[in-house]
N, C-alpha and C positions, 0 to 999 in steps of 0.2 A: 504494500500500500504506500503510495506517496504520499507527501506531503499536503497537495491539493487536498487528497481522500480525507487526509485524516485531518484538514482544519475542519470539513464539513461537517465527518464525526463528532468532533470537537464540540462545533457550534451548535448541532443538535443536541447532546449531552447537556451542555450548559442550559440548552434554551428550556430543556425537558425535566432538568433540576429545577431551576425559576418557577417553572409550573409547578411542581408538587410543591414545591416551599410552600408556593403562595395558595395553594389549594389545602394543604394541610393545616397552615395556619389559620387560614377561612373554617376547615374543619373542628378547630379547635384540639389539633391533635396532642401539641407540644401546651398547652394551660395545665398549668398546675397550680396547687393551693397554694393558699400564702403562707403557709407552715411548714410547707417543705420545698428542699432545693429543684432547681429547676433540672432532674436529671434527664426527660425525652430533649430537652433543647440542648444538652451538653452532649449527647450521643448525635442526634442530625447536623450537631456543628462537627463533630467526630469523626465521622463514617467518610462524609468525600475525600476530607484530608488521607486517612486511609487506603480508600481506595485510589486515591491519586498516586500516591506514594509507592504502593504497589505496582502499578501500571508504567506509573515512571521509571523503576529499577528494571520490571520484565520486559518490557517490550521496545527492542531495540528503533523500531520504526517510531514509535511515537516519541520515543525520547528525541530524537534527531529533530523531528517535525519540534517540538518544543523551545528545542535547542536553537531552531533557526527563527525562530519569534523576535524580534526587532524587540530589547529590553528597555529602552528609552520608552517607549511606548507603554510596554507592560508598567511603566515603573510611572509615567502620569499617569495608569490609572488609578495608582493609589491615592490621587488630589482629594477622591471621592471621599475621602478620608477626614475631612477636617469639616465635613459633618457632624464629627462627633461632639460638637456643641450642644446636640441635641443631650446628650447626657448630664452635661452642667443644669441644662435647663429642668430636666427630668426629677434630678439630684435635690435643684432648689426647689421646688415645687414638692416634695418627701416621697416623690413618688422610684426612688432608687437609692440604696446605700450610698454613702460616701465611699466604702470600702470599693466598692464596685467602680463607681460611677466616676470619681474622680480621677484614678490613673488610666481609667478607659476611653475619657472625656480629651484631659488633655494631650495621652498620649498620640489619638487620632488624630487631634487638632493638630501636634506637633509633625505626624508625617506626614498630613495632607497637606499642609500648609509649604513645607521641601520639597515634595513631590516633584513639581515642575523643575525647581534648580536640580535636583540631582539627575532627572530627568535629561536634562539639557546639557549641563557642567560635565557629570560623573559617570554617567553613561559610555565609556570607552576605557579602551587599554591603558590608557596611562593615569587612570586614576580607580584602578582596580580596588586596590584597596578599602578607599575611600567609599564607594559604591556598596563594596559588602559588607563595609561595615552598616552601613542608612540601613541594608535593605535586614541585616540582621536584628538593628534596632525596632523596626516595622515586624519584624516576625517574633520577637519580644513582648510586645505592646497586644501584640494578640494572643499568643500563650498565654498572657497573666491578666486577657481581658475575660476570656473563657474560665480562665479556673477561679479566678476571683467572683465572678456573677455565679458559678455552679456552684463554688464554697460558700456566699456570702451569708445564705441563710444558717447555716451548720457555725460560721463566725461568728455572728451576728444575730442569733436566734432573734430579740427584740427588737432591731432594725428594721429602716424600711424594707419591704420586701422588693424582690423583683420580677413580682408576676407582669408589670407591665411589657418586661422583655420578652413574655410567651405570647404574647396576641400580636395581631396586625395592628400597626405595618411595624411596629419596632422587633419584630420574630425573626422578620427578615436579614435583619441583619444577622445575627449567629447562626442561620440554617442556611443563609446564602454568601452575603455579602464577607465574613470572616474566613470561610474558606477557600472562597475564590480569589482574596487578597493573600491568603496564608499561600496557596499555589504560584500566583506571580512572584513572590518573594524566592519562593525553592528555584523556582526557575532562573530568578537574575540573576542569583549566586549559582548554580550551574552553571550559566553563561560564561559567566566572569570569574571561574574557575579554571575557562579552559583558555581563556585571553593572554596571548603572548605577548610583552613587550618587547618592543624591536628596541633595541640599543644604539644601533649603527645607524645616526643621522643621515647619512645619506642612503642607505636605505628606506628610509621612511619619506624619503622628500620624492620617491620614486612609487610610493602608494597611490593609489586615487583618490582624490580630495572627497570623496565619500569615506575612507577608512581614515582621512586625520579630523573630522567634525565629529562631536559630543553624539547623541543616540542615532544619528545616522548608520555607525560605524556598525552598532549591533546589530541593523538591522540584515547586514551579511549574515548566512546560516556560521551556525556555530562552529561548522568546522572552516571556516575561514582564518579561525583565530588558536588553529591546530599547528602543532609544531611540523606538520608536514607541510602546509600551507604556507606559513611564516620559511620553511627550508627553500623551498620555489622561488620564492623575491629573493633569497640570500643568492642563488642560485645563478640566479640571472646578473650578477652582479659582476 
């Protein structure tokens, strides 16, 4: 299966996930009482991340296809991120723990608000680094946004509760929106795991000015930035 095959898959996967989110949460599947922890939304935020993870190790095609996903891109979608206002707001109003709500609040805010500059800046070989470290921070803020909303009642037994997060539309975010941003994270740092940097300035000044700009660069398939790939311009020199 190419590339082409498997964005389609892709896209109906995603689009067929969205649906049941939003149909289950319409169904009331994930509502739980305000006396106990929210564990069907701790498991539907679970399960993609999972089988993502899985699919991503076994399946050599899709990995590639993945791999060749332009990360600049992947990486402003996290903007969608600095939404997380909504929490603050949710927080003050007692309708969500502090425990919860406030490092879920403004660590969104904090990588939606990046989003674009790393996006743009950090997206390429020469600031590898830099890149995986944001995108590991982003994938921090979600770990401890999940387990902190799942533990908050068991912390917090007399605290606000957080049944607000089991119903529409705020559901959506942990059955959908947290693990499809947990995915783009895995993916950037895969990318930019495999990013070579060229050393020999003049080799580099012999690149296509698509491979010296900010998320352009990624959006070559990921073996571009393979050490056989990078041997070839050495090569030619």
């Amino acid at each position: 299966m190419n590339n082409a095959r498997y964005g389609r898959l892709t896209a109906g996967i995603i689009a067929a996930w969205f649906v049941f989110a939003l149909s289950a949460s319409a169904l009331h599947i994930f509502k739980t009482e305000t006396n106990l922890p929210p564990l069907p939304l701790g498991l539907a935020a679970l399960t993609p991340i999972v089988v993502f993870l899985f699919w991503f190790a076994a399946s050599a095609g899709f990995r590639q296809f993945a791999l060749s996903l332009n990360p600049g891109t992947l990486t402003f979608v996290q903007s969608w991120r600095i939404a997380g206002f909504t929490f603050l707001i949710l927080y003050a109003a007692g309708l969500l723990p502090g425990f919860f709500a406030l490092p879920a609040g403004w660590g969104d805010i904090a990588i939606g608000a990046t989003a674009p500059l790393v996006a743009r800046k950090l997206a390429n070989f020469s600031h590898r680094g830099g890149f995986i470290f944001w995108q590991i921070l982003g994938t921090i803020d979600l770990v401890t946004a999940v387990a902190s909303g799942t533990a908050a009642r068991l912390i917090s037994p007399h605290g606000a509760p957080t049944a607000v997060m089991t119903v529409l539309p705020m559901s959506l975010i942990p059955t959908f929106a947290v693990p499809l941003f947990f995915m783009l994270h895995v993916i950037c740092i895969a990318q930019a795991r495999q990013w070579k940097e060229l050393r020999d300035p003049d080799v580099e000044k012999q690149l296509p000015s698509s491979a010296q700009s900010g998320p352009r660069v990624a959006g070559l398939p990921g073996a571009a930035y393979s050490a056989g790939r990078n041997q070839s311009y050495l090569s030619g020199q």
